[in-house]
C-alpha positions, 0 to 999 in steps of 0.5 A: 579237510580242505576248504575254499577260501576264495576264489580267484578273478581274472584279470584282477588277479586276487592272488598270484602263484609262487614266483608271480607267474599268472600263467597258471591263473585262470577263472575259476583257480581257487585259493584254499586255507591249506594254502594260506600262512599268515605272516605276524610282524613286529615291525612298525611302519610309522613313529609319531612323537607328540602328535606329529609324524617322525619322518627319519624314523627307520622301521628296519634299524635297530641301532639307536636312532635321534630325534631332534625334538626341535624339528616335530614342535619347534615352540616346545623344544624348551619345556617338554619333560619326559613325561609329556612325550607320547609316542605312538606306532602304526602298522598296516600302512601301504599301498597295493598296485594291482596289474592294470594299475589300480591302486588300494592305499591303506592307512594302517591303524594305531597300535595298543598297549598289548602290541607296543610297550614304551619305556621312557627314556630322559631328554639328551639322555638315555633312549626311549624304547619301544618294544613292537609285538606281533600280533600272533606274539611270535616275534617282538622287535625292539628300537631304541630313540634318543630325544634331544 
């Protein structure tokens, strides 16, 4: 059985078909859920460490990757232990352009225990590493940051 999940307005164009031709697009097009497949990541968009956003953190690298502690909290380069350093991960951050231009910008959300793991590495030491769930749990995508 096929059901109608959405259907497609024009000139928003909600959705377009394979290849971004919209020549089949036309009022009243619909979009089924025998159509749809939904894509799980577990790749992160943006690392925080201590609070403060980790700007060369890259989410598509799976080499060891370093942070210098001094650059995120400069007064505290000195006295953080291992077991004052929180990281955290966020997903879903991006921003859509539709065709005439209109922007959607979203935050994205912070993710759980059930979704990133974080195993404490040592300061100028061995790397912490954060292993990423999909949400689906079909892919697990691992980094490894040194902090010095």
């Amino acid at each position: 059985m096929t059901a109608l999940l959405r259907s497609v307005t024009v000139p928003e164009r909600v959705f377009s078909p394979a290849g971004g031709s919209s020549d089949g697009l036309y009022e009243g097009n619909g979009l089924y859920v025998d159509d749809v497949e939904m894509i799980y990541s577990s790749r992160i968009d943006k690392l925080t460490i201590n609070g403060k956003e980790w700007k060369e953190f890259n989410p598509n690298s799976s080499d060891v990757q370093i942070c210098k502690l001094s650059a995120l909290a400069p007064q505290t380069e000195t006295a953080a232990q291992p077991a004052e350093i929180k990281i955290e991960g966020f997903r879903g951050i991006g921003t859509l352009t539709n065709t005439q231009g209109k922007k959607a910008h979203f935050g994205g959300r912070k993710l759980d225990g059930t979704e990133m793991t974080v195993t404490a590495g040592a300061l100028k030491g061995n790397p912490w590493v954060i292993t990423v769930k999909a949400e689906d749990g079909s892919s697990t995508h691992t980094y490894k940051i040194k902090i010095e």
